[in-house]
Residue frames relative to the residue before (quaternion, step in Angstrom):
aa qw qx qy qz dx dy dz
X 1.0000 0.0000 0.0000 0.0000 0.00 0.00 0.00
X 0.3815 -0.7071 0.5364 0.2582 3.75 -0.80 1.01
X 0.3914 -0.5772 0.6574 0.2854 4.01 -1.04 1.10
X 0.3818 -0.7598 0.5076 0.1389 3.11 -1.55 0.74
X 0.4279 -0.6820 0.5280 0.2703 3.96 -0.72 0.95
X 0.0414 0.8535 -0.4514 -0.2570 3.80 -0.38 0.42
X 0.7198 -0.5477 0.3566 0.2341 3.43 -1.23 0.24
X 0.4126 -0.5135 0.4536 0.6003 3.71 -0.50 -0.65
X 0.5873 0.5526 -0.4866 0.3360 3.74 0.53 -0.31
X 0.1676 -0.8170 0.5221 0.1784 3.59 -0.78 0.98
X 0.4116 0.5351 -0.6379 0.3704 2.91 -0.20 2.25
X 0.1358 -0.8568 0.4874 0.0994 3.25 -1.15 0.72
X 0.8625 -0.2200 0.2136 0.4026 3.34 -1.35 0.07
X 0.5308 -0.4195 0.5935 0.4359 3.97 -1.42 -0.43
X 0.4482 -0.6962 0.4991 0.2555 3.60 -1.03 0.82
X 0.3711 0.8430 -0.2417 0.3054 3.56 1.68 -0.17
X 0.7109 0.4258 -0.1368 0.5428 2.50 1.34 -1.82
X 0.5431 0.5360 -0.5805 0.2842 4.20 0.09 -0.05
X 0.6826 -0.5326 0.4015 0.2986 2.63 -1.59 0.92
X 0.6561 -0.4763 0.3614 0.4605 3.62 -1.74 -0.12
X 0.6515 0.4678 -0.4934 0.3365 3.73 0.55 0.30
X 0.5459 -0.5164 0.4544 0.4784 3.73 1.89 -0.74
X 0.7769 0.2029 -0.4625 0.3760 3.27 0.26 0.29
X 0.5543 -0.7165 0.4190 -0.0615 2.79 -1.88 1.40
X 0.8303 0.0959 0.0609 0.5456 3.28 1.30 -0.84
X 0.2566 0.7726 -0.5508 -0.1838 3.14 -1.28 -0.74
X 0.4513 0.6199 -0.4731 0.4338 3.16 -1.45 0.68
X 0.7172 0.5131 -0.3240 0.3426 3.54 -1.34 -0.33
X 0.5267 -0.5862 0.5183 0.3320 3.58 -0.83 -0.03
X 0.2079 -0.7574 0.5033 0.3604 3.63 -1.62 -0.14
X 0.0754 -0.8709 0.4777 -0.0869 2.88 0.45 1.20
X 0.4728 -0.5884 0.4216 0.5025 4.06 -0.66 0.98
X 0.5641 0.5723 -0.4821 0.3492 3.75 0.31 -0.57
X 0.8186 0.3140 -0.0963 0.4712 3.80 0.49 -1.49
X 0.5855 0.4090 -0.4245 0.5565 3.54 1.14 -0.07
X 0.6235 0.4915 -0.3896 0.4667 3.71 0.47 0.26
X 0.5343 0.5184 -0.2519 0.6183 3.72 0.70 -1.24
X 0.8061 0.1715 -0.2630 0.5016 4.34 0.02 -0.80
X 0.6358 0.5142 -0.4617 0.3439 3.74 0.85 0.51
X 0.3357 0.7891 -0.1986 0.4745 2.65 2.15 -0.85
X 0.8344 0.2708 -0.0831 0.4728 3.50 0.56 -1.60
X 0.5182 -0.5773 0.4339 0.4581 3.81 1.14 -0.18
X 0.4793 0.6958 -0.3834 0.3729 3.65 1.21 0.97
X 0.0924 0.8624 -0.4975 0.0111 4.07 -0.42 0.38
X 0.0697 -0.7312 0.5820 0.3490 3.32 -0.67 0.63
X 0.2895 -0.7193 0.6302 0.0409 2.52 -2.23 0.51
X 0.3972 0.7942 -0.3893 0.2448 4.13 0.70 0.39
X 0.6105 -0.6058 0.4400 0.2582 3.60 -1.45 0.39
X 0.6502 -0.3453 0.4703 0.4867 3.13 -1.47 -0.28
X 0.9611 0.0593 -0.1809 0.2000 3.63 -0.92 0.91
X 0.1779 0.6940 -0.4279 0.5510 2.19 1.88 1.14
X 0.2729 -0.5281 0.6880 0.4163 3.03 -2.28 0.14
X 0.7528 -0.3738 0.1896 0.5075 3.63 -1.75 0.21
X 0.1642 -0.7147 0.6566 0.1762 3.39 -1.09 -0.10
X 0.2643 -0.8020 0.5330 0.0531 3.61 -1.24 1.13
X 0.0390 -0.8091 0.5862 -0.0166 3.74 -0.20 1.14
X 0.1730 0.6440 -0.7230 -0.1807 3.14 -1.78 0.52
X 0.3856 -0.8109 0.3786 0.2245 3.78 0.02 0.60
X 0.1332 0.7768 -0.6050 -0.1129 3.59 -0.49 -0.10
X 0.4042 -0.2380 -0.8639 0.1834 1.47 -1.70 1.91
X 0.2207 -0.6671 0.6913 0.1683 3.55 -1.91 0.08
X 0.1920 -0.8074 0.5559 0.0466 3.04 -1.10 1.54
X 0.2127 -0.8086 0.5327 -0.1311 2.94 -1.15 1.56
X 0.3181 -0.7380 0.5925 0.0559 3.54 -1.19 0.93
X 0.0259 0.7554 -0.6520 0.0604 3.83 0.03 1.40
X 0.5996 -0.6947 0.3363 0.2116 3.65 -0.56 2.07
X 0.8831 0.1844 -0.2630 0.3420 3.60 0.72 -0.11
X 0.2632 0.6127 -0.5209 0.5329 2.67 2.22 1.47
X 0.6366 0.6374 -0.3705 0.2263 3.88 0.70 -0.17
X 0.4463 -0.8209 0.3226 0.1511 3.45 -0.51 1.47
X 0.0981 -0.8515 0.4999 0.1244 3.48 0.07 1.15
X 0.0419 -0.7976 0.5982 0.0651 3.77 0.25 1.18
X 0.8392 -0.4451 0.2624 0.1698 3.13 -1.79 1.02
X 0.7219 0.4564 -0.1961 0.4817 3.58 1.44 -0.69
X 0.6094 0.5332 -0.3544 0.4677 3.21 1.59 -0.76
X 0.7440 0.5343 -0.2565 0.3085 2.91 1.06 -1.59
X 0.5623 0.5902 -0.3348 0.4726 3.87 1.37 0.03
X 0.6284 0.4459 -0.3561 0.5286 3.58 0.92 -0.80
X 0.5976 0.6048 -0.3310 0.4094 3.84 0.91 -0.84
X 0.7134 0.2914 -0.1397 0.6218 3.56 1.16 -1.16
X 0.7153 0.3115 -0.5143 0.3560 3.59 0.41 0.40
X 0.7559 -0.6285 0.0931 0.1578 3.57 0.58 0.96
X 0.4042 0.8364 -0.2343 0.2866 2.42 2.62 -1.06
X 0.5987 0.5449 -0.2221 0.5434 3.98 1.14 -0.48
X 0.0528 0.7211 -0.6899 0.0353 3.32 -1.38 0.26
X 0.1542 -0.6369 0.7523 -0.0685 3.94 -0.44 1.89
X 0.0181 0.5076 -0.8405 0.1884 2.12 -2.31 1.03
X 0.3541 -0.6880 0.6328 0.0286 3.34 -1.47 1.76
X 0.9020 -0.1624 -0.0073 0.3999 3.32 -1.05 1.19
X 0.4483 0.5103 -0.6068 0.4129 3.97 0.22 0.94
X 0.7820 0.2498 -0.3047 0.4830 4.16 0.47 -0.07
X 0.3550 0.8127 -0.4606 -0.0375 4.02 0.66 0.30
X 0.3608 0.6632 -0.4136 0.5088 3.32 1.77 -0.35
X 0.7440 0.4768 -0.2677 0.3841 3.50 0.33 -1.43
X 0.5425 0.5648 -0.3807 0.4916 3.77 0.91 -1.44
X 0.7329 0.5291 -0.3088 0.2959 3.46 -0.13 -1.90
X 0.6972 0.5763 -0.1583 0.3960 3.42 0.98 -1.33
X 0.8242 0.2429 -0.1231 0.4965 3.21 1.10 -0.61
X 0.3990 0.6126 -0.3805 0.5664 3.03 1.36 0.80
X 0.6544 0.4328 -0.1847 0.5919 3.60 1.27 -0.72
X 0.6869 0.3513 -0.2740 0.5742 3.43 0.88 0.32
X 0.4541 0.6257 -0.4046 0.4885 3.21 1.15 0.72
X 0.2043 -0.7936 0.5237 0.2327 3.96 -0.56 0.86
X 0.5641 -0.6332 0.5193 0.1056 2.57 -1.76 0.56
X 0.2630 -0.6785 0.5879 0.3533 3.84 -0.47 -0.07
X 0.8864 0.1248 -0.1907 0.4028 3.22 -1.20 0.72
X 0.6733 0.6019 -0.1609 0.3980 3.39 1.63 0.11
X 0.1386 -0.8321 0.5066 0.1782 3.50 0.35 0.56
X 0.9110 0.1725 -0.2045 0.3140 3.54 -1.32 1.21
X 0.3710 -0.6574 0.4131 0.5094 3.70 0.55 -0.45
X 0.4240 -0.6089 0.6220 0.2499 3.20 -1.85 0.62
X 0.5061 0.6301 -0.3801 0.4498 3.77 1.20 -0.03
X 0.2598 0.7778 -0.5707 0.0426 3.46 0.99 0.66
X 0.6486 -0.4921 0.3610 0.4548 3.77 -1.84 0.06
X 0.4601 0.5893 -0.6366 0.1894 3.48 0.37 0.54
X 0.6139 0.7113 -0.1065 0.3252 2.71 1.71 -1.89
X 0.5821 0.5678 -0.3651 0.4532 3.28 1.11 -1.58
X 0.7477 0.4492 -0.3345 0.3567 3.52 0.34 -1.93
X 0.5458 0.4604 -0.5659 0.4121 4.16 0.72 -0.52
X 0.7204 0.5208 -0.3761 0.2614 3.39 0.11 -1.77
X 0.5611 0.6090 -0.2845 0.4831 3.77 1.22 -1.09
X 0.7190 0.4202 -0.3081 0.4600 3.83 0.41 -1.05
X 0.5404 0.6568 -0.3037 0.4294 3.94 1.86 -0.95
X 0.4382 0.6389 -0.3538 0.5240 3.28 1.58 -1.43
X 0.8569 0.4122 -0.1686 0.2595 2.99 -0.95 -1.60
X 0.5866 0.4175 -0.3140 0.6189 3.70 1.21 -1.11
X 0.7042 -0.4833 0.4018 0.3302 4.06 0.26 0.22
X 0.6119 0.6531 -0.3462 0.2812 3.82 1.11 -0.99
X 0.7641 0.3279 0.0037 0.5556 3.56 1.21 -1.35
X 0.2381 -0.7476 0.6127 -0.0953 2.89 -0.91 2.04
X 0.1609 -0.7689 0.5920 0.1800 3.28 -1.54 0.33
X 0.0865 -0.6848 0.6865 0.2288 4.12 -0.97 -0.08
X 0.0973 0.6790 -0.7272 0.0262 3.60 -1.02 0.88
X 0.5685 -0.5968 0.5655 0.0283 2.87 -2.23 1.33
X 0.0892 0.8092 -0.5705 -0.1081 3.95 -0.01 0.60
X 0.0909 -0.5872 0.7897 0.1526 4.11 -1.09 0.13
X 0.8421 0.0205 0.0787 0.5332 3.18 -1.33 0.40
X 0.8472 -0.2525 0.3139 0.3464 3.35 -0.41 0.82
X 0.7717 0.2931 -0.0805 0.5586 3.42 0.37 -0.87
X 0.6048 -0.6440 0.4439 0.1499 2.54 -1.64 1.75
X 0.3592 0.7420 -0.5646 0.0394 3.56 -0.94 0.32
X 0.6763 0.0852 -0.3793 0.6258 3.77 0.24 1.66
X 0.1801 0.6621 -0.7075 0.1692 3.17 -2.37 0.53
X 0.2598 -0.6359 0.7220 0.0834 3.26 -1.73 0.53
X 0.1955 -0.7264 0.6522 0.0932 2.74 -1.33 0.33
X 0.0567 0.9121 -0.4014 0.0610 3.58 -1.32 0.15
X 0.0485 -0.7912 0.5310 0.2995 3.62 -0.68 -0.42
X 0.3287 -0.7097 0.6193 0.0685 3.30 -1.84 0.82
X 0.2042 0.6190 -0.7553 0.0682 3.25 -1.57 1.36
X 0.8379 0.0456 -0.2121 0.5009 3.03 -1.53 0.88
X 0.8735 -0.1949 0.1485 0.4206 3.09 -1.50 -1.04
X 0.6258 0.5626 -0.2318 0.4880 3.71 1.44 -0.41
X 0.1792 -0.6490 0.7301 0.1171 3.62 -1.57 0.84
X 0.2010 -0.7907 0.5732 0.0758 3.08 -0.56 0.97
X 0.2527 -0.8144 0.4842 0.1963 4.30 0.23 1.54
X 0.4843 -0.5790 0.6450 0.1188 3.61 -1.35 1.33
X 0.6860 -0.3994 0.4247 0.4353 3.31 -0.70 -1.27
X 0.0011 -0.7760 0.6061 0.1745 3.96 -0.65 0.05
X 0.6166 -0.5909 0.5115 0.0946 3.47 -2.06 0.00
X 0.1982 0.7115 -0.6635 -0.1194 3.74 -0.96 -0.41
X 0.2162 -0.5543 0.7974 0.1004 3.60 -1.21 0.57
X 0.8756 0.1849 -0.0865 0.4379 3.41 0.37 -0.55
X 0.5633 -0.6599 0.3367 0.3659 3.66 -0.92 0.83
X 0.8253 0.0510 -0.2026 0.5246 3.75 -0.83 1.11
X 0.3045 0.7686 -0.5303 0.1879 4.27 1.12 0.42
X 0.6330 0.5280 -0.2538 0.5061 3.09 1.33 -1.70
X 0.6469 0.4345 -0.3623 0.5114 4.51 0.46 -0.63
X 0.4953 0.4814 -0.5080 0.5147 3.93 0.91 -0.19
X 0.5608 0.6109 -0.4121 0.3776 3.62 0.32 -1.34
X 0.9260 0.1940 -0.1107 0.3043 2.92 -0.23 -1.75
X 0.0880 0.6262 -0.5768 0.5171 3.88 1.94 0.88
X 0.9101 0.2963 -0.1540 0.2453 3.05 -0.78 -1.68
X 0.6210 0.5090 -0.3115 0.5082 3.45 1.48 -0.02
X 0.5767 0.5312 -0.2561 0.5654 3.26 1.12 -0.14
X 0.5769 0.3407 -0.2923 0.6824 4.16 0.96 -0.71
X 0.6707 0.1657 -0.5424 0.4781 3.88 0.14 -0.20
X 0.6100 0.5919 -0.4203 0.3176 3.90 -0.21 -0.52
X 0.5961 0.4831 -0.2295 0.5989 3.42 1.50 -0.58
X 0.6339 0.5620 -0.3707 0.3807 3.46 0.80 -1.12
X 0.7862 0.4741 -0.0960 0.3845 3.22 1.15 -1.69
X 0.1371 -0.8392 0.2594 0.4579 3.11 1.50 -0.70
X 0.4859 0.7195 -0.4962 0.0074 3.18 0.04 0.98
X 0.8302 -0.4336 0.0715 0.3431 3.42 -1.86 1.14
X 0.8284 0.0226 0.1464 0.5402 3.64 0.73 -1.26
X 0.2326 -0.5641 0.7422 0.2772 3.53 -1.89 0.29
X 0.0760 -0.6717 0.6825 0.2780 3.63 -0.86 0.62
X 0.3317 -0.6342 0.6969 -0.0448 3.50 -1.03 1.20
X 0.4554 -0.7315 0.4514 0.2320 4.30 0.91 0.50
X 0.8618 -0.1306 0.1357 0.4710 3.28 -0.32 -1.23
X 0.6924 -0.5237 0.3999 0.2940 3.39 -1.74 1.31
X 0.2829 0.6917 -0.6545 0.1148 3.84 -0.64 0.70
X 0.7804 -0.4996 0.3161 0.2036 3.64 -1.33 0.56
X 0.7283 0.3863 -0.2495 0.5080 3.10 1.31 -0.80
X 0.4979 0.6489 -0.3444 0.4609 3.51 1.16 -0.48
X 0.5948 0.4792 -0.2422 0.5982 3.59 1.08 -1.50
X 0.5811 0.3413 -0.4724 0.5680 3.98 0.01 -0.67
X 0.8289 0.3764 -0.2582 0.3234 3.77 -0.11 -0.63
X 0.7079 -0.5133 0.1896 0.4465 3.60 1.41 0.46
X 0.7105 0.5592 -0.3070 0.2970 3.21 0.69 -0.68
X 0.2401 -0.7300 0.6199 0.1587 3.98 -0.78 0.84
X 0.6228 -0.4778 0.5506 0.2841 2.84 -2.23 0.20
X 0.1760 0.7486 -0.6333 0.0868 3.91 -0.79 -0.32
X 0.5697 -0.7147 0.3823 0.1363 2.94 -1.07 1.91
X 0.6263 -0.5949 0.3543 0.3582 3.62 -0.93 1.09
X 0.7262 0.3252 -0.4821 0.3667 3.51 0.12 -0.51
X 0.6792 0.2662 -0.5182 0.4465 3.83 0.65 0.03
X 0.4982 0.3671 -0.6599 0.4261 3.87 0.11 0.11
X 0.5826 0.6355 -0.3778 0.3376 3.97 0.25 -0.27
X 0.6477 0.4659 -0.1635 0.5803 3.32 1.22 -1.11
X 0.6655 0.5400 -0.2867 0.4282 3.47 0.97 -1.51
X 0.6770 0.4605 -0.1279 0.5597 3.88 0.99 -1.10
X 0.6416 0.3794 -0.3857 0.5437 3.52 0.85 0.39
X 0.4933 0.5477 -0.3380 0.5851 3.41 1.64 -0.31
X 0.4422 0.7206 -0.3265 0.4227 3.52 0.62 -0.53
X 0.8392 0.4141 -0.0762 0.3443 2.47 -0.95 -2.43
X 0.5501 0.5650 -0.4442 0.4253 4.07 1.33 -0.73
X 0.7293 0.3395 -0.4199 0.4203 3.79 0.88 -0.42
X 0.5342 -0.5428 0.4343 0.4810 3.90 -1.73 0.14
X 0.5468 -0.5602 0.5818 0.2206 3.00 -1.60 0.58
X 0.3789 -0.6097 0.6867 0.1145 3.71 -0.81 1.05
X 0.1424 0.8110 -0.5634 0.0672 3.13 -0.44 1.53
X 0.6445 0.4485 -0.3597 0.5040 3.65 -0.99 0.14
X 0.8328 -0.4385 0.1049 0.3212 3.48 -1.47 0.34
X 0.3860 -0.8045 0.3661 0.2640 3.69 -0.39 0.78
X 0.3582 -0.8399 0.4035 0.0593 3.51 1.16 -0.13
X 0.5223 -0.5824 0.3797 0.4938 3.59 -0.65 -0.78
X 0.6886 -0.2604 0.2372 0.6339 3.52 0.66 1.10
């Protein structure tokens, strides 16, 4: 399959066409205009520091459907013994930031570079990009990040300073996603811990179909608050 050069127009190819690893493009900017339009389509970028952008849609796509989500016995005590304290969108600067300072295996540097931060920040503000952060004492130390259309949250990247902060996060993202009903967390790519936490793989053209189902509900924009 031939990667695609984009344009200044922020629109891109069929997600069909990426190759057998998922990526789809490259090029373009991340502007709030074109990072919508490729979330829109089941597209993310995903690239390093000296790189140009890169455009992925993977197949399979692994997804988290909220009442696929495995509340196991250990989480589900630390969650009810209070020791945490979440909050929706008062620390996303902070989340984003420390999420990019998170390593990678096999990966030198972060793919959270400051181009990326400043888009995801400008997504914030326009209402699109949400955050869930984990406080102990006062002090921040887990979170996720993300963006929301329609009935889907579509997971970025999250954190722990602290041992299970980042699995509180994604509790409480899951009871709001239930709360609100919506359909799925896409969670991107197939890793082990995600599976231990519920979430499955499912071939792009039905996450394609499924995310056009979506997109039919409004998108809950602006700050998420406590419900």
């Amino acid at each position: 399959m031939p990667v695609y050069l984009l344009t200044d127009e922020p629109f891109f190819p069929s997600p069909a066409q990426a190759d057998g690893d998922g990526l789809l493009a490259v090029g373009g900017d991340l502007s709030t205009e074109r990072l919508l339009n490729a979330y829109a389509l089941g597209i993310f970028p995903w690239y390093s520091e000296n790189q140009p952008v890169l455009w992925w849609s993977p197949d399979p796509r692994m997804l988290l459907f909220p009442g696929d989500f495995k509340r196991h016995k250990n989480l589900r005590r630390t969650v009810q013994s209070g020791r945490f304290q979440i909050k929706f969108d008062t620390g996303f600067r902070a989340v984003i930031s420390h999420c990019s300072e998170v390593s990678r295996k096999e990966q030198d540097g972060t793919w959270i570079t400051g181009e990326m931060i400043a888009a995801y920040i400008r997504l914030h503000e326009a209402g699109y990009a949400h955050s869930v952060e984990t406080y102990l004492d006062g002090s921040l130390v887990g979170g996720l990040y993300g963006v929301s259309l329609g009935g889907a949250f579509f997971g970025e990247s999250m954190f722990h300073l602290v041992t299970d902060a980042s699995k509180v996060a994604l509790w409480h993202l899951v009871d709001r996603a239930l709360l609100w009903n919506f359909d799925f967390i896409d969670v991107q790519q197939d890793t082990p811990h995600l599976h231990s936490l519920g979430a499955k793989t499912v071939e792009r053209k039905k996450f394609l179909i499924l995310l056009g189902e979506s997109l039919k509900k409004p998108t809950r924009k602006g700050k998420w608050g406590r419900g």
